[in-house]
PDB file with SEQRES, HELIX, SHEET and CRYST1 records, atoms N, CA, C and O in Angstrom:
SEQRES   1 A   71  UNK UNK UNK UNK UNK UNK UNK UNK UNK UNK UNK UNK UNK          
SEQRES   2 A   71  UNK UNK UNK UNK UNK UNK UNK UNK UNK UNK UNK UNK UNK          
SEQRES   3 A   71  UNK UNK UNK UNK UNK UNK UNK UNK UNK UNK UNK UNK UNK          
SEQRES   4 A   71  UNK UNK UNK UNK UNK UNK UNK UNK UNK UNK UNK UNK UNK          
SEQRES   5 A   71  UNK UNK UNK UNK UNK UNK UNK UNK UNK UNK UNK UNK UNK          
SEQRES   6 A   71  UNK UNK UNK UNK UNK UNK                                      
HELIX    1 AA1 UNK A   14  UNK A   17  1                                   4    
HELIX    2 AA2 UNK A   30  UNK A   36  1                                   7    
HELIX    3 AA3 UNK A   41  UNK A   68  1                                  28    
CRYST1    1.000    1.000    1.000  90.00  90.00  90.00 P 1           1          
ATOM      1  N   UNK A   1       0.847  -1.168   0.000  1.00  0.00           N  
ATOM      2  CA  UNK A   1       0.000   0.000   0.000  1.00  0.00           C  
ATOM      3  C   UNK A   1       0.893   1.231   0.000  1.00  0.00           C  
ATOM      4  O   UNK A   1       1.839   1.263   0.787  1.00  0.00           O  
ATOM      5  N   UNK A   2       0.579   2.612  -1.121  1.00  0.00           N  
ATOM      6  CA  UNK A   2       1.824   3.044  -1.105  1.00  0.00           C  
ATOM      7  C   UNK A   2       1.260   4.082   0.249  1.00  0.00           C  
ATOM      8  O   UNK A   2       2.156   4.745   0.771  1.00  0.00           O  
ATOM      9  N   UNK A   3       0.017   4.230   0.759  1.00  0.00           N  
ATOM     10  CA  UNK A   3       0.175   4.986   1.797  1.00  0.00           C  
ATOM     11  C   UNK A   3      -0.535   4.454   2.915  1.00  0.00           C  
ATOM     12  O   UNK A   3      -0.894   3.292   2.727  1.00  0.00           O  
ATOM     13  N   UNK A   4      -0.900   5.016   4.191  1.00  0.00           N  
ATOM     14  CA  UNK A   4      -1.851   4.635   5.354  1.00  0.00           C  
ATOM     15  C   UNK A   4      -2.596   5.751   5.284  1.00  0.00           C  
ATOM     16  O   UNK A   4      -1.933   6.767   5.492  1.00  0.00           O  
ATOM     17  N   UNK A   5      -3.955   5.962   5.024  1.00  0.00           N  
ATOM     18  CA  UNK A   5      -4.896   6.364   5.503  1.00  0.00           C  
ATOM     19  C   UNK A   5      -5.112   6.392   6.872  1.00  0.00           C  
ATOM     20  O   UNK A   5      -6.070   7.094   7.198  1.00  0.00           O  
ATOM     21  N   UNK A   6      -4.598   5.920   7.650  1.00  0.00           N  
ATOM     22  CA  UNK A   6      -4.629   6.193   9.044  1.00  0.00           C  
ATOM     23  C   UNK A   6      -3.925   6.734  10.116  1.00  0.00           C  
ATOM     24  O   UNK A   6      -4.122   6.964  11.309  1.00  0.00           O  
ATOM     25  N   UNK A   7      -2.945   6.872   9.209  1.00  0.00           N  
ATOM     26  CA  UNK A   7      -1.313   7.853   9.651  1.00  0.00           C  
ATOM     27  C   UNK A   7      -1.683   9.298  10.520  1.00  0.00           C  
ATOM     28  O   UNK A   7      -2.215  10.298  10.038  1.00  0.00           O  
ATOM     29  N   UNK A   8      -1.295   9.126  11.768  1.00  0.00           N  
ATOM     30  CA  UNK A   8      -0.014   8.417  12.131  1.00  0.00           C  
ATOM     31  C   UNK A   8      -0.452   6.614  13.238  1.00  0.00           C  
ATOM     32  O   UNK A   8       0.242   5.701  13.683  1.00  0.00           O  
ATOM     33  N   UNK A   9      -1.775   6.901  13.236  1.00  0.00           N  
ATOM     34  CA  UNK A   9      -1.871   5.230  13.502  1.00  0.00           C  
ATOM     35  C   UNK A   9      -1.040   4.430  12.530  1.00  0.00           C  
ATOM     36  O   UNK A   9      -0.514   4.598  11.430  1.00  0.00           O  
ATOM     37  N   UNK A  10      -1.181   3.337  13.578  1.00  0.00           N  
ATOM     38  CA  UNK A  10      -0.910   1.999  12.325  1.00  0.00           C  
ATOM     39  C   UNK A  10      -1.927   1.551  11.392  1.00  0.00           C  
ATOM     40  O   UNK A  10      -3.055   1.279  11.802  1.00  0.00           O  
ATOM     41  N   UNK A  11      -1.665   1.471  10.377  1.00  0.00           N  
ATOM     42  CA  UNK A  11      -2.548   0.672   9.313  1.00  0.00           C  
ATOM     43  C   UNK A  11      -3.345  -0.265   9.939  1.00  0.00           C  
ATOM     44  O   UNK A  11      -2.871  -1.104  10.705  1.00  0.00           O  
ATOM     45  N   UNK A  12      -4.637  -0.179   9.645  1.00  0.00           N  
ATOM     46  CA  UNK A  12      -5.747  -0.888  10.454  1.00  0.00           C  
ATOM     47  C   UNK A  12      -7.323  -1.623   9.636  1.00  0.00           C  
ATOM     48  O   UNK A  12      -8.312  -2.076  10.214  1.00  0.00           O  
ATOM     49  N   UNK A  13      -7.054  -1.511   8.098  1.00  0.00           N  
ATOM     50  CA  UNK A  13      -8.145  -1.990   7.685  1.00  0.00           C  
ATOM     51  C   UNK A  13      -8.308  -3.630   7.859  1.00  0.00           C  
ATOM     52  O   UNK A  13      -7.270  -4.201   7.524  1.00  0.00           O  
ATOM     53  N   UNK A  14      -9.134  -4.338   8.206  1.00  0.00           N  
ATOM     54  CA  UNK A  14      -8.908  -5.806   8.654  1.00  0.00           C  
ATOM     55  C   UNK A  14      -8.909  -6.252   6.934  1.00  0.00           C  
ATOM     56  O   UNK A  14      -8.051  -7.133   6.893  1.00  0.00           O  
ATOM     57  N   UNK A  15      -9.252  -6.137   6.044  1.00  0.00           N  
ATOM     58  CA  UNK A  15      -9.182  -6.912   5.343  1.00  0.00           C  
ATOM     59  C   UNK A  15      -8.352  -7.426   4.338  1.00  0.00           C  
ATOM     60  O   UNK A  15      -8.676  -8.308   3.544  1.00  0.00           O  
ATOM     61  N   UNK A  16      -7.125  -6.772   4.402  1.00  0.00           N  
ATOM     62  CA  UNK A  16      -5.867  -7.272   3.968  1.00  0.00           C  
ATOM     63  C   UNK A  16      -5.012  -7.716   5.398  1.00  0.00           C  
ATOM     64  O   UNK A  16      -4.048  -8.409   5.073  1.00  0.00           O  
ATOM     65  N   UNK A  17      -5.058  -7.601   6.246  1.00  0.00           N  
ATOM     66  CA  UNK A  17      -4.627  -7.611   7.693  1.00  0.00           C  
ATOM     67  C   UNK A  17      -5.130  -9.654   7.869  1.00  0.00           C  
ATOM     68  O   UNK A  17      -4.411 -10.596   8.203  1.00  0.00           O  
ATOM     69  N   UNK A  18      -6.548  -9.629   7.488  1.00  0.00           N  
ATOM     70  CA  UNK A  18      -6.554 -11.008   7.494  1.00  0.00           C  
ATOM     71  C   UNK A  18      -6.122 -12.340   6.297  1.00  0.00           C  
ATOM     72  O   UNK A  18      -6.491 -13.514   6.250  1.00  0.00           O  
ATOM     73  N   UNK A  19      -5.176 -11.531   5.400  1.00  0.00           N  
ATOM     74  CA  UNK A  19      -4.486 -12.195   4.541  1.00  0.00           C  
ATOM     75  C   UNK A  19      -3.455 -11.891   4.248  1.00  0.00           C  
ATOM     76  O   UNK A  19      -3.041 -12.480   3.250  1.00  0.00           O  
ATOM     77  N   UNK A  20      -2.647 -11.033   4.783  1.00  0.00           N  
ATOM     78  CA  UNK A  20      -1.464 -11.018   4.679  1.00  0.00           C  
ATOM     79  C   UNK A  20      -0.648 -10.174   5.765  1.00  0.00           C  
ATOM     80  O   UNK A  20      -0.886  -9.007   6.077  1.00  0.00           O  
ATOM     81  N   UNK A  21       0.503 -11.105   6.352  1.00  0.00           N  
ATOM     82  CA  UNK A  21       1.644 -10.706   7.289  1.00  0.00           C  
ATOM     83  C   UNK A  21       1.629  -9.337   7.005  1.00  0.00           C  
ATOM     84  O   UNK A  21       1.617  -9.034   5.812  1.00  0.00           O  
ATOM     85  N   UNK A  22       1.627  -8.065   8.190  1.00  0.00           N  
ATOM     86  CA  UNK A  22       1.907  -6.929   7.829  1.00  0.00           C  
ATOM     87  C   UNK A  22       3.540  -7.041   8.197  1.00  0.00           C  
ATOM     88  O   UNK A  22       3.875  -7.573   9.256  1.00  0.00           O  
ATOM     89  N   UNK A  23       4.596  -6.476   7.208  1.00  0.00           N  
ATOM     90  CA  UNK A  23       5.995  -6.328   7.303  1.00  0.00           C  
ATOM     91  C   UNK A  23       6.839  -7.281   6.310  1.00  0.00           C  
ATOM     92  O   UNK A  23       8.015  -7.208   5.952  1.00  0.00           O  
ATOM     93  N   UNK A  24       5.740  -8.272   5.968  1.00  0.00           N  
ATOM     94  CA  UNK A  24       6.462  -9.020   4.890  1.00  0.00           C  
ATOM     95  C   UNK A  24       5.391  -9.253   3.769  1.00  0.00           C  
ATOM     96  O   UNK A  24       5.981  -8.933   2.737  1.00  0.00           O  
ATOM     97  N   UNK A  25       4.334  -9.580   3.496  1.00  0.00           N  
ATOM     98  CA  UNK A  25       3.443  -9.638   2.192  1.00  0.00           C  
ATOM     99  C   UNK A  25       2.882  -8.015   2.441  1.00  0.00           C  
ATOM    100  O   UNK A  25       3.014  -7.423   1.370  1.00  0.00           O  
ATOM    101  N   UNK A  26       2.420  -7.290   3.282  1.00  0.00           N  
ATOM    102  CA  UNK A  26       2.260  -6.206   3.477  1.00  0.00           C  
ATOM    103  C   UNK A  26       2.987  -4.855   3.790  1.00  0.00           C  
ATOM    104  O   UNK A  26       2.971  -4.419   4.941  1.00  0.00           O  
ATOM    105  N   UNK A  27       3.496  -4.323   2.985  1.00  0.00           N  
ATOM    106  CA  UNK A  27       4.216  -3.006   3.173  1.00  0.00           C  
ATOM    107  C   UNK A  27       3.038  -1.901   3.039  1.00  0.00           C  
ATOM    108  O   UNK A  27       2.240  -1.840   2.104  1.00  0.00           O  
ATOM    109  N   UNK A  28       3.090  -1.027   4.180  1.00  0.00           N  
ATOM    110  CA  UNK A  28       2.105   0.393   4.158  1.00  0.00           C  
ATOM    111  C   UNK A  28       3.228   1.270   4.232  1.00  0.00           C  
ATOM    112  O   UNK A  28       3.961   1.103   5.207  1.00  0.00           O  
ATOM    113  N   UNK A  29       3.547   2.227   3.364  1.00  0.00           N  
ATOM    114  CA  UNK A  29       3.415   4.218   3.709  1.00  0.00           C  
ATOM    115  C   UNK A  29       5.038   3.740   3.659  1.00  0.00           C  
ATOM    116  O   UNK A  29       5.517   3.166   2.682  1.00  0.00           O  
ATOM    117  N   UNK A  30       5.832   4.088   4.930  1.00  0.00           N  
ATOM    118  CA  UNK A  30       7.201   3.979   4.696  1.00  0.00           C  
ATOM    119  C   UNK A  30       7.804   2.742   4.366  1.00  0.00           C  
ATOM    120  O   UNK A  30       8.891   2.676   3.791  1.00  0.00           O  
ATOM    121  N   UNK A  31       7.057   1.643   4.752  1.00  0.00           N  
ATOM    122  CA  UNK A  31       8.155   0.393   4.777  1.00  0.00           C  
ATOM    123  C   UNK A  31       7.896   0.085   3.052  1.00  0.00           C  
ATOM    124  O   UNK A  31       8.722  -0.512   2.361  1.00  0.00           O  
ATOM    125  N   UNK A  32       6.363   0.715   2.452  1.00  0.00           N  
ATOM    126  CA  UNK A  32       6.355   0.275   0.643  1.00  0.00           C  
ATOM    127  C   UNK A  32       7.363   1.188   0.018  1.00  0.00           C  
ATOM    128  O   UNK A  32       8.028   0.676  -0.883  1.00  0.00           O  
ATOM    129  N   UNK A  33       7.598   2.374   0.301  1.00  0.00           N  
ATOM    130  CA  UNK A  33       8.239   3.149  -0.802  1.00  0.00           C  
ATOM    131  C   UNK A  33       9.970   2.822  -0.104  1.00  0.00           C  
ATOM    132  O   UNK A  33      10.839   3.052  -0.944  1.00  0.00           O  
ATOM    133  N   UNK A  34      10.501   2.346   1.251  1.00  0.00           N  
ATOM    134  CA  UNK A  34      11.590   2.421   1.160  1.00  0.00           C  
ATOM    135  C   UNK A  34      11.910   0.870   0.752  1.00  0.00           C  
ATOM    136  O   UNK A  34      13.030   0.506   0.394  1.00  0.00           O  
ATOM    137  N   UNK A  35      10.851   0.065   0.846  1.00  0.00           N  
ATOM    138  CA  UNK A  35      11.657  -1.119  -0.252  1.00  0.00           C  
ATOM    139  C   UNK A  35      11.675  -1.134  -1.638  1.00  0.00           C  
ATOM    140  O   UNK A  35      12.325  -1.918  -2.330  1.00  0.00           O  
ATOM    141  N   UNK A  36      10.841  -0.124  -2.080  1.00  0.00           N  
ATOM    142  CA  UNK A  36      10.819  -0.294  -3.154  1.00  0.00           C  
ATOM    143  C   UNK A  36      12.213   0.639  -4.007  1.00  0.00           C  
ATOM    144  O   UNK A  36      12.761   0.319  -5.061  1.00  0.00           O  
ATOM    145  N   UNK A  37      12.473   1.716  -3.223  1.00  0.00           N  
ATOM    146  CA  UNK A  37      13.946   2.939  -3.015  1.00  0.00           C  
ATOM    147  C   UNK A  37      14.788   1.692  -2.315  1.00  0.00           C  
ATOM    148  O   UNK A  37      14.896   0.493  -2.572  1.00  0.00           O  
ATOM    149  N   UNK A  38      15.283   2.495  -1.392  1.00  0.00           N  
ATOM    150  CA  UNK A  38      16.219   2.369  -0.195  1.00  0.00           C  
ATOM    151  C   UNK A  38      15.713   2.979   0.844  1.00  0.00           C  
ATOM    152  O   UNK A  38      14.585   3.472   0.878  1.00  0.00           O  
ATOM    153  N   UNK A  39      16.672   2.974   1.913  1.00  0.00           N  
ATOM    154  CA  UNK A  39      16.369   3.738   3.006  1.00  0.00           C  
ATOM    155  C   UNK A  39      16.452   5.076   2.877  1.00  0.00           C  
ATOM    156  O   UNK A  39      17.541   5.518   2.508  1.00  0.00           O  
ATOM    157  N   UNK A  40      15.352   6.021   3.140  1.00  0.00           N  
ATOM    158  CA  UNK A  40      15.260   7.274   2.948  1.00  0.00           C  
ATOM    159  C   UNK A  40      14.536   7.380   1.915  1.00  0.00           C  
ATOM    160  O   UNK A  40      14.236   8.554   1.698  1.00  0.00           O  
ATOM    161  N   UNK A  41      14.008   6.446   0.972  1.00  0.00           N  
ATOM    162  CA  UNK A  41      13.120   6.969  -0.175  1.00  0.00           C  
ATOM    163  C   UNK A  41      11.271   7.838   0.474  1.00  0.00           C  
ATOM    164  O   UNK A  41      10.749   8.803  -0.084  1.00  0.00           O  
ATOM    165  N   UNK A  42      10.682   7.083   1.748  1.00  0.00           N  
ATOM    166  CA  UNK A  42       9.725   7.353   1.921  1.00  0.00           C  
ATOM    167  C   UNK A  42      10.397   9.191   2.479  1.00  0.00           C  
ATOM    168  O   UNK A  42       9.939  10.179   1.904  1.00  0.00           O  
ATOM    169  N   UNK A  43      11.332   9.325   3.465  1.00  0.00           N  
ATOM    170  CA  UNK A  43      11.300  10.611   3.670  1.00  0.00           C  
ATOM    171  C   UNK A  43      11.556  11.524   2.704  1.00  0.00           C  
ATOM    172  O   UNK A  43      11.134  12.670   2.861  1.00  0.00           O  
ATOM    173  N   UNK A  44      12.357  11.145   1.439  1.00  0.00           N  
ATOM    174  CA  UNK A  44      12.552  11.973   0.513  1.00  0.00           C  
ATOM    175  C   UNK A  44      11.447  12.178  -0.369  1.00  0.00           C  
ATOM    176  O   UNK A  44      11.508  13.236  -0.995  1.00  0.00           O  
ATOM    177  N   UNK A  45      10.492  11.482  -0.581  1.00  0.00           N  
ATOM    178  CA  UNK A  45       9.411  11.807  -1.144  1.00  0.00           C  
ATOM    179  C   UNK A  45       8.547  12.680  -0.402  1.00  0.00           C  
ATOM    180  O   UNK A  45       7.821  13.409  -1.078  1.00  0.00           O  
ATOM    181  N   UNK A  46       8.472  12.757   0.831  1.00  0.00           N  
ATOM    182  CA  UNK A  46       7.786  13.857   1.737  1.00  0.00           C  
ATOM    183  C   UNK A  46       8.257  15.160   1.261  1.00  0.00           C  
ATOM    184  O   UNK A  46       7.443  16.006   0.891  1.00  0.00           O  
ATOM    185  N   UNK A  47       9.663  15.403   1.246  1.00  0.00           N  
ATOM    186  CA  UNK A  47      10.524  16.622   0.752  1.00  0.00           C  
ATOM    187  C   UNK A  47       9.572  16.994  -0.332  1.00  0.00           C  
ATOM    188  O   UNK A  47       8.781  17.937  -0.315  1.00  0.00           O  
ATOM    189  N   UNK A  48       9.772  16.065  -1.337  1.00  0.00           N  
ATOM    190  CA  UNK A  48       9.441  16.372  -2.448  1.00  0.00           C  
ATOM    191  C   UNK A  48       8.250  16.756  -2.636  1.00  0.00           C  
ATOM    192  O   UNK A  48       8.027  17.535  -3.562  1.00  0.00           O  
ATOM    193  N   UNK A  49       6.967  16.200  -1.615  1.00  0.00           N  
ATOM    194  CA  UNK A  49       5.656  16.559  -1.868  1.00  0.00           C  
ATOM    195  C   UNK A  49       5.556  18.239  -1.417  1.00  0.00           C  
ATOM    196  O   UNK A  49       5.054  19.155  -2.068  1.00  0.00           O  
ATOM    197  N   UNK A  50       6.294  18.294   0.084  1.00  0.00           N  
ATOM    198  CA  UNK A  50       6.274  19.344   0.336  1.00  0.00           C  
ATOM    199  C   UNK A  50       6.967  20.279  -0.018  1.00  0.00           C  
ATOM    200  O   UNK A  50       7.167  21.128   0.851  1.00  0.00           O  
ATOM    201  N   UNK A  51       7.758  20.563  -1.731  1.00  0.00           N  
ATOM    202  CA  UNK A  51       8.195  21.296  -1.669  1.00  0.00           C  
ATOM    203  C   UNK A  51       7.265  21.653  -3.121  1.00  0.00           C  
ATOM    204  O   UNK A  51       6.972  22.842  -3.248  1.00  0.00           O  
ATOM    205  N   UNK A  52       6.879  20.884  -4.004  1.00  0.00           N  
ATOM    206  CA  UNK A  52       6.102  21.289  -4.510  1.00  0.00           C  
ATOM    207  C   UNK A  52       4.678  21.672  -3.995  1.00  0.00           C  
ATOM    208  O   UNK A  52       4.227  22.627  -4.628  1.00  0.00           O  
ATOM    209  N   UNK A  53       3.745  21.142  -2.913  1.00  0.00           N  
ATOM    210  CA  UNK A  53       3.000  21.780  -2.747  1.00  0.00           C  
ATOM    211  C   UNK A  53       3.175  23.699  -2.175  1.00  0.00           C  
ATOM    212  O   UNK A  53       2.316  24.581  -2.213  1.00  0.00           O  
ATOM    213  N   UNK A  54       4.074  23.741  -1.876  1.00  0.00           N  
ATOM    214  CA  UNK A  54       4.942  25.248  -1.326  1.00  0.00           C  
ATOM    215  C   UNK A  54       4.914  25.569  -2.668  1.00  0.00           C  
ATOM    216  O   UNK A  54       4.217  26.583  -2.651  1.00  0.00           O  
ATOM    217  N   UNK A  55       5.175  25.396  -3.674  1.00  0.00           N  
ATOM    218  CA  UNK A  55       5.289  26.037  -5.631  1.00  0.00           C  
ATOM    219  C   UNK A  55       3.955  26.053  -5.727  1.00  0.00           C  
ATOM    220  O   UNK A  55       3.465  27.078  -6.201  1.00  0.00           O  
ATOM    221  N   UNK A  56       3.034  24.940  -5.311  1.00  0.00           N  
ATOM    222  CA  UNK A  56       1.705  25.127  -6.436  1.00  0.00           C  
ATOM    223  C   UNK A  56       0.292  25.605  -5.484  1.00  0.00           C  
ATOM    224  O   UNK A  56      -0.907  25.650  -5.759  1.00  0.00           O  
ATOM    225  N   UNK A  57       0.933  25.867  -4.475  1.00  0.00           N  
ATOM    226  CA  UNK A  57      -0.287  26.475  -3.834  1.00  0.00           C  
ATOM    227  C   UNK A  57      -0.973  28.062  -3.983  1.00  0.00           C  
ATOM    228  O   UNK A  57      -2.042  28.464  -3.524  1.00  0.00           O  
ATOM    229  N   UNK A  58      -0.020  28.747  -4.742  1.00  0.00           N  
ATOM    230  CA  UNK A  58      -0.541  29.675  -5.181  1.00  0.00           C  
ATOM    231  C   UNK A  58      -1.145  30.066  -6.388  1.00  0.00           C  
ATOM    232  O   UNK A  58      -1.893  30.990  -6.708  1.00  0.00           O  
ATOM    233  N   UNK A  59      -0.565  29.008  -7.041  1.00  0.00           N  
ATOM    234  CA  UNK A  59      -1.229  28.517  -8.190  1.00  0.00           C  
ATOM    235  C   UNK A  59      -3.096  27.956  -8.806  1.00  0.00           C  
ATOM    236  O   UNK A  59      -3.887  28.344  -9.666  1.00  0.00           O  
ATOM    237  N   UNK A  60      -3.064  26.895  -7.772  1.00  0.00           N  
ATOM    238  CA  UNK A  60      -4.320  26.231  -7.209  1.00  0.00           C  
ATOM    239  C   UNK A  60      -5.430  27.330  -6.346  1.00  0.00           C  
ATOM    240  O   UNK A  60      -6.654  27.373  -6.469  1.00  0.00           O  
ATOM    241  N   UNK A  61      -4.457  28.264  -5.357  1.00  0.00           N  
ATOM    242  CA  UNK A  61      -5.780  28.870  -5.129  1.00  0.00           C  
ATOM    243  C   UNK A  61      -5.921  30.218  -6.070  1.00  0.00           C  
ATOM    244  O   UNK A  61      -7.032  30.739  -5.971  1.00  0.00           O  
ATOM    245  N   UNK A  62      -5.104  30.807  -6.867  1.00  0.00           N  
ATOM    246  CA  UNK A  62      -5.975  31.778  -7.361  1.00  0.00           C  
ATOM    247  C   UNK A  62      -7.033  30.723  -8.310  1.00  0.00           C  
ATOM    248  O   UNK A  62      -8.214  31.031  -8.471  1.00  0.00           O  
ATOM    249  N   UNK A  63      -6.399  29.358  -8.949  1.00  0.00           N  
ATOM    250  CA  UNK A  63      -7.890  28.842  -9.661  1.00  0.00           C  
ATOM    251  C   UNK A  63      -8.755  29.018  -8.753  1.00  0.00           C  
ATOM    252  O   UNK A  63      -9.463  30.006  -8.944  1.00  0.00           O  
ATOM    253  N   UNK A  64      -8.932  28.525  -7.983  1.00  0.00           N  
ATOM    254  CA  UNK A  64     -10.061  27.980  -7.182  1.00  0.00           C  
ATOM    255  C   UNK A  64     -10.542  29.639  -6.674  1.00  0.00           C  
ATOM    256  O   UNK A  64     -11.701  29.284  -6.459  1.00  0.00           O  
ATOM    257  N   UNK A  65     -10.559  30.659  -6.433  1.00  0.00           N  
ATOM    258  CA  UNK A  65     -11.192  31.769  -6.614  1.00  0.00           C  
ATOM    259  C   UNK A  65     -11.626  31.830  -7.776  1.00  0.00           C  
ATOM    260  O   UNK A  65     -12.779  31.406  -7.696  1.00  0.00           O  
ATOM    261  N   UNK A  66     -11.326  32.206  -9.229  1.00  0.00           N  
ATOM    262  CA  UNK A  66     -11.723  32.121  -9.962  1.00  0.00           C  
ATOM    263  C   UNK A  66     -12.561  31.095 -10.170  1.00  0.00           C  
ATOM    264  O   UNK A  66     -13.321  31.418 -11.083  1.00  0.00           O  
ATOM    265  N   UNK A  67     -12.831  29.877  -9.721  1.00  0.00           N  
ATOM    266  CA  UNK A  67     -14.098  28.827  -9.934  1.00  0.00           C  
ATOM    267  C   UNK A  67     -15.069  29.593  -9.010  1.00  0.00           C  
ATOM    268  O   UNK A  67     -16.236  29.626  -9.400  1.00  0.00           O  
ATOM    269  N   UNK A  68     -14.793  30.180  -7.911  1.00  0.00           N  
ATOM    270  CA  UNK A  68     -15.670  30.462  -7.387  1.00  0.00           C  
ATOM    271  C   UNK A  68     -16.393  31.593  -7.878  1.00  0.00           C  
ATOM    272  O   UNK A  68     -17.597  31.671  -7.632  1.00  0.00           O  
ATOM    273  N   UNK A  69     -15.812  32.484  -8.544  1.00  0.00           N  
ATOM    274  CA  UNK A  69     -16.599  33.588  -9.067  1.00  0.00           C  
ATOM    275  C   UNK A  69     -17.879  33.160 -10.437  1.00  0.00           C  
ATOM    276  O   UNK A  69     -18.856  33.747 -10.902  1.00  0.00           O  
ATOM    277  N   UNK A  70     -17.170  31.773 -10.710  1.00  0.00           N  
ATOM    278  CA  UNK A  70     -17.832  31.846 -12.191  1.00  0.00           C  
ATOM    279  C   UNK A  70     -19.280  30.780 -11.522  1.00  0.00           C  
ATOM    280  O   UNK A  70     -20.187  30.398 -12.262  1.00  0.00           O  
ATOM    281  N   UNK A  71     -19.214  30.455 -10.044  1.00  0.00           N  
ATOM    282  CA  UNK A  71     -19.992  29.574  -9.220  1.00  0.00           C  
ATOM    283  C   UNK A  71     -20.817  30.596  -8.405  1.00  0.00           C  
ATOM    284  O   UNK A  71     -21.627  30.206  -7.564  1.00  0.00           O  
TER     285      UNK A  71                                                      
END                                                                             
């Protein structure tokens, strides 16, 4: 799973939980993206989300004013 919806809980939906080992058939949030990287891939992708959302947030909301005017 590449993320947890339940973060910062632990991953908790029962129904992959009752078919597969979480840590070995089941990777959630950091343990999927750093096996699928290395170590440090899940934090470096955080960087990365948060540095583009910091670029496109000013972007996104003047749209979204403008939807609202034409709403």
């Amino acid at each position: 799973m590449a993320y947890n919806p339940y973060e910062p809980e632990d991953y908790s939906w029962p129904l992959p939980k009752n078919y597969l080992k979480e840590g070995e058939d089941l990777l959630v949030g950091k343990q999927f993206w750093d096996f699928l990287g290395e170590e440090g891939t899940y934090k470096e992708l955080l960087q990365i989300f948060e540095e583009v959302g910091v670029e496109l947030k000013p972007i996104l909301e003047k749209k979204v004013d403008s939807l609202e005017k034409i709403i």
